[in-house]
BALOBA-1460 file (C-alpha; in Angstrom, 3 decimals):
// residues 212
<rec num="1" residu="x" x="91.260" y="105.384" z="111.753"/>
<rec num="2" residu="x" x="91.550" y="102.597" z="113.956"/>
<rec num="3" residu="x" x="95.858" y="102.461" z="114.253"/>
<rec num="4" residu="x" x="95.796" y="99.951" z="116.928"/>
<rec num="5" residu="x" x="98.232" y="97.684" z="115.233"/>
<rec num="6" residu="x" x="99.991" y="99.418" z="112.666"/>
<rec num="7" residu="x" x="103.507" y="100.689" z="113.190"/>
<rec num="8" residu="x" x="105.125" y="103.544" z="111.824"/>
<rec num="9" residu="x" x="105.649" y="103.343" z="107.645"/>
<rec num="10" residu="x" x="108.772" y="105.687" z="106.037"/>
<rec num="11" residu="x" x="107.646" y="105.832" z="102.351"/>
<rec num="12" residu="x" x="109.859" y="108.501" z="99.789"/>
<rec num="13" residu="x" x="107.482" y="110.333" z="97.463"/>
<rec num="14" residu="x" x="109.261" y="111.329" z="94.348"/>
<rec num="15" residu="x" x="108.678" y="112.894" z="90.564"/>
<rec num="16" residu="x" x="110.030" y="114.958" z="88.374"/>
<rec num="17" residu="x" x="110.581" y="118.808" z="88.574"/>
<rec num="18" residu="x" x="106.472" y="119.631" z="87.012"/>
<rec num="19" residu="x" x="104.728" y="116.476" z="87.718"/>
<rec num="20" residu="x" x="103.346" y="117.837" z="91.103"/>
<rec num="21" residu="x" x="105.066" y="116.092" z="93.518"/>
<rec num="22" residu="x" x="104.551" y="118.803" z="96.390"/>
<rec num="23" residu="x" x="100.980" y="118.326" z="95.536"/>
<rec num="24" residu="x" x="100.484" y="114.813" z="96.113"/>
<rec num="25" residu="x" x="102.691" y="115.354" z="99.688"/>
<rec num="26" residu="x" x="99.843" y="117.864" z="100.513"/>
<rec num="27" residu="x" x="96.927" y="115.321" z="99.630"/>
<rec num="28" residu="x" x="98.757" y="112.746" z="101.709"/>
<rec num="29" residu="x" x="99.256" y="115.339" z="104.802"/>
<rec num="30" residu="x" x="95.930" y="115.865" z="104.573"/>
<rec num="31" residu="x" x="94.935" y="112.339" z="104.923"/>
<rec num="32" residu="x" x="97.419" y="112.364" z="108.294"/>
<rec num="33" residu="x" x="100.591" y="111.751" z="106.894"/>
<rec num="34" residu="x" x="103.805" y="113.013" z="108.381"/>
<rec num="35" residu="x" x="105.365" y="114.700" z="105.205"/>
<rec num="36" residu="x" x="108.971" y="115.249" z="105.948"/>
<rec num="37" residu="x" x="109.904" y="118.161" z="102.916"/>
<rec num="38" residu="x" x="113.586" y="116.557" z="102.412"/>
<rec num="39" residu="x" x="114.495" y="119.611" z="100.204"/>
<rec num="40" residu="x" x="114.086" y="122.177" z="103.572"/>
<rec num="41" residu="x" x="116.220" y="120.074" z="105.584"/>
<rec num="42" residu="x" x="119.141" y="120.422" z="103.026"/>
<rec num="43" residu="x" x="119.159" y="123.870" z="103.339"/>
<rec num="44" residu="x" x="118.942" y="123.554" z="107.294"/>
<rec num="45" residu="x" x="121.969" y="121.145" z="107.212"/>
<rec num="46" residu="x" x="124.330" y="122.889" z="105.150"/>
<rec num="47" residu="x" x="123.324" y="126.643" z="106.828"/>
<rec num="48" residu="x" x="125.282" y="128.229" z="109.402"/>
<rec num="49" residu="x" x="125.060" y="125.510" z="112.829"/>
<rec num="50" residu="x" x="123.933" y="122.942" z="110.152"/>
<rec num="51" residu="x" x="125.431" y="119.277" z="110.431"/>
<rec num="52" residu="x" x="127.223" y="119.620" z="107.226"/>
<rec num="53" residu="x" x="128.116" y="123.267" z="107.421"/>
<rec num="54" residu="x" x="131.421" y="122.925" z="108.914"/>
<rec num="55" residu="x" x="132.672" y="120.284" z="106.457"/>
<rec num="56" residu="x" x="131.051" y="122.344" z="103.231"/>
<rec num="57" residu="x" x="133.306" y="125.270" z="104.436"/>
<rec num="58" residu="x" x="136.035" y="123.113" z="104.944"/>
<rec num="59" residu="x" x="135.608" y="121.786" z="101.624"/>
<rec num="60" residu="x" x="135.107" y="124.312" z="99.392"/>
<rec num="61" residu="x" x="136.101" y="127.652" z="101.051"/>
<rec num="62" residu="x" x="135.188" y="130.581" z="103.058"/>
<rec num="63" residu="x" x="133.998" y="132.332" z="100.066"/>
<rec num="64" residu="x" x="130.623" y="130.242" z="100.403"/>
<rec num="65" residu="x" x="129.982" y="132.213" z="103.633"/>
<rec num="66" residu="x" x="128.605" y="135.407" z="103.456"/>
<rec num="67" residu="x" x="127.257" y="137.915" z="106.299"/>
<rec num="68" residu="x" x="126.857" y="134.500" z="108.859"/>
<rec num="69" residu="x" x="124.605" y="132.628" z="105.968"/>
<rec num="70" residu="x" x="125.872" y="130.500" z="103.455"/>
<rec num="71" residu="x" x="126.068" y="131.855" z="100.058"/>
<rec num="72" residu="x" x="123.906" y="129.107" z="98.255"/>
<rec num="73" residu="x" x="124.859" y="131.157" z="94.790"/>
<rec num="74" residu="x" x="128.577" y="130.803" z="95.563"/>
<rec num="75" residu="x" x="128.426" y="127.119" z="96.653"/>
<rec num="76" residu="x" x="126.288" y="126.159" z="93.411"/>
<rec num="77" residu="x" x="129.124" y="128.306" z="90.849"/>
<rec num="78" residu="x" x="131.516" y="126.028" z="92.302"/>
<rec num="79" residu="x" x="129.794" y="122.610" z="91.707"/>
<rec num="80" residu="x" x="127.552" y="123.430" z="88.745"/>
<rec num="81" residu="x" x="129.068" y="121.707" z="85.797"/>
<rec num="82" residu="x" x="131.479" y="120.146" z="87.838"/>
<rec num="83" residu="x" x="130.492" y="116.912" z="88.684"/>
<rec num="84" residu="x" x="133.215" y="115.673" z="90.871"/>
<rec num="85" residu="x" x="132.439" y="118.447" z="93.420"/>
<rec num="86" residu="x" x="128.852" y="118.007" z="93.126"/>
<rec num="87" residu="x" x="129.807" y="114.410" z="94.013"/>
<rec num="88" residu="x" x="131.824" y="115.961" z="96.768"/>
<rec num="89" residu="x" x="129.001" y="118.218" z="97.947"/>
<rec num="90" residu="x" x="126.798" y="114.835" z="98.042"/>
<rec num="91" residu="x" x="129.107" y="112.971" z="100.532"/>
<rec num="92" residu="x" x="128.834" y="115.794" z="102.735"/>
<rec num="93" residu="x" x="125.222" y="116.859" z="102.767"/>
<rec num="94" residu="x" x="123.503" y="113.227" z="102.262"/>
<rec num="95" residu="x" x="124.569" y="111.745" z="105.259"/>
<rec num="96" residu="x" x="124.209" y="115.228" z="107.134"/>
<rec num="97" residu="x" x="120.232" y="115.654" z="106.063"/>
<rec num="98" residu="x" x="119.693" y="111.975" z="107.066"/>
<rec num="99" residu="x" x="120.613" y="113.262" z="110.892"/>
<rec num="100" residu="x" x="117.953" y="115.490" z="110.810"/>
<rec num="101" residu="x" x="115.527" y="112.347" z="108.613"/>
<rec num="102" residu="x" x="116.255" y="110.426" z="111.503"/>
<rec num="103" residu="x" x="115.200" y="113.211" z="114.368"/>
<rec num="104" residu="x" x="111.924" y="113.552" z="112.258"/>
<rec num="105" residu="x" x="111.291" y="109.766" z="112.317"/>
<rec num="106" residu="x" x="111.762" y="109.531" z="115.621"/>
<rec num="107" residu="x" x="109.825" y="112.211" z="116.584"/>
<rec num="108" residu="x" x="106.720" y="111.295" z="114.845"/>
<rec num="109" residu="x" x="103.853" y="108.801" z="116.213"/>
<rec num="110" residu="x" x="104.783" y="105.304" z="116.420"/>
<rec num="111" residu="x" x="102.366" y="104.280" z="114.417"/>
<rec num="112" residu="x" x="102.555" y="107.264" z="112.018"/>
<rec num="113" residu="x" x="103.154" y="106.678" z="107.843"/>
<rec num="114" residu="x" x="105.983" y="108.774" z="107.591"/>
<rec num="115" residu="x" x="106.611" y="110.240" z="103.754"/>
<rec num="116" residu="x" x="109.957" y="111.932" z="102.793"/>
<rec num="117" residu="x" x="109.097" y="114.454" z="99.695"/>
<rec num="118" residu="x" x="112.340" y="113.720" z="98.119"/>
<rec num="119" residu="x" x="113.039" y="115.234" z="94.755"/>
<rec num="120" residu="x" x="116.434" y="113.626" z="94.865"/>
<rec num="121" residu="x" x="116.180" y="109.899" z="95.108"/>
<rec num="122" residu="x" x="117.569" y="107.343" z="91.930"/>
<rec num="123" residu="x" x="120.321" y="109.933" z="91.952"/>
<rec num="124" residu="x" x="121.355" y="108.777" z="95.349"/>
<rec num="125" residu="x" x="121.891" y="105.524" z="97.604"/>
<rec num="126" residu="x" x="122.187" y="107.197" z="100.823"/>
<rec num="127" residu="x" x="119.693" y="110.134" z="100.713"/>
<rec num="128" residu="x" x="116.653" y="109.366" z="102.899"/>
<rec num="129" residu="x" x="118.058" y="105.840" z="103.965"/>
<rec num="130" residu="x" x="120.718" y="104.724" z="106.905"/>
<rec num="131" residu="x" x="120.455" y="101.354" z="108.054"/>
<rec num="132" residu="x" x="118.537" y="98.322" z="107.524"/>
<rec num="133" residu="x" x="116.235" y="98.203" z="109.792"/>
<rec num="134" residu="x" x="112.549" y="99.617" z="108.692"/>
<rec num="135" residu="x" x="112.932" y="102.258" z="110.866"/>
<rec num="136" residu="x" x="116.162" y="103.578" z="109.401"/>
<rec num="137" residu="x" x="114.454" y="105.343" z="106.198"/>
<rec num="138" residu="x" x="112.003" y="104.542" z="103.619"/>
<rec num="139" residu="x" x="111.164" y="101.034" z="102.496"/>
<rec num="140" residu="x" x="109.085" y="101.781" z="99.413"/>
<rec num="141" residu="x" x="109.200" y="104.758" z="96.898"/>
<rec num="142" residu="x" x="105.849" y="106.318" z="95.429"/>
<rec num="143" residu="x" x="106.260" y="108.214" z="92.191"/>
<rec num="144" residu="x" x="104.321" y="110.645" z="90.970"/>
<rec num="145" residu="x" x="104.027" y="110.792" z="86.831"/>
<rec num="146" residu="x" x="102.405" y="113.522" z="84.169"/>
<rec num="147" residu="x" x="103.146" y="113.595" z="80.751"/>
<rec num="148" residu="x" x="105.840" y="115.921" z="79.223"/>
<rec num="149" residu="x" x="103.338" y="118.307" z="77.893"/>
<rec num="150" residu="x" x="101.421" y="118.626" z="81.010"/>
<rec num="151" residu="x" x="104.868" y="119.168" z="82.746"/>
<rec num="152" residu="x" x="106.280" y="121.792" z="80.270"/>
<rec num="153" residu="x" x="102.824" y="123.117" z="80.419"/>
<rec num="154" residu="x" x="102.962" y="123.640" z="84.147"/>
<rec num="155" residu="x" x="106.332" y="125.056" z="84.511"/>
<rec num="156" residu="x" x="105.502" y="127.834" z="82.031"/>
<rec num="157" residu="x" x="102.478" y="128.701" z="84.248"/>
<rec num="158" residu="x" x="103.404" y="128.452" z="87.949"/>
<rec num="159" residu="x" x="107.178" y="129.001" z="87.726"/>
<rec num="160" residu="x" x="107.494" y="131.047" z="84.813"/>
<rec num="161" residu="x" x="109.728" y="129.628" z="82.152"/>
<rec num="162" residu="x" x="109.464" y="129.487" z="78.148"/>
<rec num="163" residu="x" x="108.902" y="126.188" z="76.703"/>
<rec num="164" residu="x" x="112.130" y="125.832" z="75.156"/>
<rec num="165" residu="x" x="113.850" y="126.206" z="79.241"/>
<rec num="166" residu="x" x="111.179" y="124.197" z="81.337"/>
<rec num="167" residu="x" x="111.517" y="120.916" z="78.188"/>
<rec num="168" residu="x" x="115.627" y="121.412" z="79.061"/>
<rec num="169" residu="x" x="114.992" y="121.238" z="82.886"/>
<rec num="170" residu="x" x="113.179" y="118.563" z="82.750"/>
<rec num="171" residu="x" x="115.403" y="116.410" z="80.079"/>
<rec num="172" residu="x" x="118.584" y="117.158" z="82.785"/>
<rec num="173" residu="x" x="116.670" y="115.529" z="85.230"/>
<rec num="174" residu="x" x="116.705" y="111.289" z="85.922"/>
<rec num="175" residu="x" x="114.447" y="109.802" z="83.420"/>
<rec num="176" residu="x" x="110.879" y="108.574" z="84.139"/>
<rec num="177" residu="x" x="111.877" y="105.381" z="83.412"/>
<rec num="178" residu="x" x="114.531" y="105.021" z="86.096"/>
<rec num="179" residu="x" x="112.198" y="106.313" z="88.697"/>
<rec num="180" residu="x" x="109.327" y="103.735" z="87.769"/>
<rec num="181" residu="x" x="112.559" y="101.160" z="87.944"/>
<rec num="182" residu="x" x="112.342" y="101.961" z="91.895"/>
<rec num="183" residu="x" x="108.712" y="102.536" z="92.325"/>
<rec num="184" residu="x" x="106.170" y="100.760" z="94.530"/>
<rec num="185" residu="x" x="103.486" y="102.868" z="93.238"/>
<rec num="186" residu="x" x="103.101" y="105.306" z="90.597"/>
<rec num="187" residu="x" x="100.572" y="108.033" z="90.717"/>
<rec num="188" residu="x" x="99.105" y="109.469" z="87.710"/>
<rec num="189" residu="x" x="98.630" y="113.172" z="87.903"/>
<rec num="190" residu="x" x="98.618" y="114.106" z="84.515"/>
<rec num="191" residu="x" x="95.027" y="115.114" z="84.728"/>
<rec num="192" residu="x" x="92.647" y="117.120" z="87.311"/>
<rec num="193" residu="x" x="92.840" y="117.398" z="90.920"/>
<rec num="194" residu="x" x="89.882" y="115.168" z="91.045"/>
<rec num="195" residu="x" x="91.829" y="112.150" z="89.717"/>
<rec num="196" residu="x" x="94.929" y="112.937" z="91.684"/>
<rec num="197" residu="x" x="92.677" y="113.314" z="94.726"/>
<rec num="198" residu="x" x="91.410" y="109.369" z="93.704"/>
<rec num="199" residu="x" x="95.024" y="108.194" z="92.884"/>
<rec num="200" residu="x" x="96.281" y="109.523" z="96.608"/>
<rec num="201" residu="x" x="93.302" y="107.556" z="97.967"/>
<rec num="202" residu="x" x="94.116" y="104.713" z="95.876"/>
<rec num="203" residu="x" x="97.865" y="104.538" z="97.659"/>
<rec num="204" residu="x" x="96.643" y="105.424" z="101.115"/>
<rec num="205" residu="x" x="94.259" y="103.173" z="101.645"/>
<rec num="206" residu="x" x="97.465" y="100.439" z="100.612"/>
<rec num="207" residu="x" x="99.430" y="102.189" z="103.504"/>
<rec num="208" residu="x" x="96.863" y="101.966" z="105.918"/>
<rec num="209" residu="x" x="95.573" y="98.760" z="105.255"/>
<rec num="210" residu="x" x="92.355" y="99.874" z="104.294"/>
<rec num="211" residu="x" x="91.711" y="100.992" z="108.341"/>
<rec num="212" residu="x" x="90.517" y="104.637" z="107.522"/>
């Protein structure tokens, strides 16, 4: 690929919990992306040394520390259902996980297409995004899409859960409709790998300017 005069491109890749977003992240690292997993960078944040760990403790109590880690079941009883703490836990982490966004970016080629697999984006205006400037997080959103069988379907085979549980996970989630709402493109994988392998090509060659 001839990258001569492209510079680097922060994209967020997002979908709903089934519709393979970690799947599409892999076809696009394949193809040379820098996939930044957004989701492991949350935990490194609020752990132990973390940027937000300090202020989570602060927050909401010793008790979420146990044996030097922090107790990720003891931090979630106190903000499940709760969604003023949640909100709480938010203000804290966001800005703390886009510290460590920002060391990725800036780490990675200059002329590098940069995606953040971020399951946690309509829900938020400061995840994955600090400043203005087009180096300062992602500029355009790709979504990845499957029907709600083909989800369900999924979650009952790869993650284990009955019908009745993997239709209520999804339905507590942001609806497909908001996500398309911020889209720049939406990838279909409601079918094989073949087509998603096809729909991934489809969006890469538009990042790349067709200079693969």
């Amino acid at each position: 690929m001839d990258r001569s005069d492209r510079r680097r491109t922060i994209v967020a890749l997002t979908g709903g919990i089934g519709a393979g977003k970690s799947t599409a992240a892999a076809a696009f690292a394949a193809r040379g992306a820098v996939v930044v997993d957004v989701d492991r960078l949350g935990r490194v944040a609020a752990e132990v040394g973390g940027p937000a760990h300090d202020a989570i403790v602060e927050r909401f109590g010793a008790d979420v520390v146990r044996e030097g880690r922090l107790d990720r079941a003891a931090l979630a009883s106190k903000v499940f259902g709760h969604p003023d703490e949640l909100a709480a836990l938010n203000a804290i982490s966001h800005p703390a996980i886009n510290e460590l966004l920002a060391a990725e970016v800036a780490a990675a080629p200059s002329d590098a297409i940069v995606i953040f697999d971020q399951a946690v984006l309509v829900e938020s205006d400061v995840l994955g995004r600090w400043g203005a400037g087009p180096e300062d997080g992602y500029q355009d959103v790709i979504v990845v899409e499957a029907p709600l069988d083909v989800r369900v379907q999924r979650l009952i085979e790869h993650r284990g859960m009955n019908a009745e549980d993997a239709a209520a996970r999804i339905s507590s989630q942001v609806s497909d409709d908001a996500r398309r709402a911020v889209a720049t493109w939406i990838i279909d994988n409601g079918s094989t790998t073949e087509s998603l392998e096809r729909e991934v090509d489809r969006v890469w060659n538009e990042l790349t300017g067709g200079k693969q």
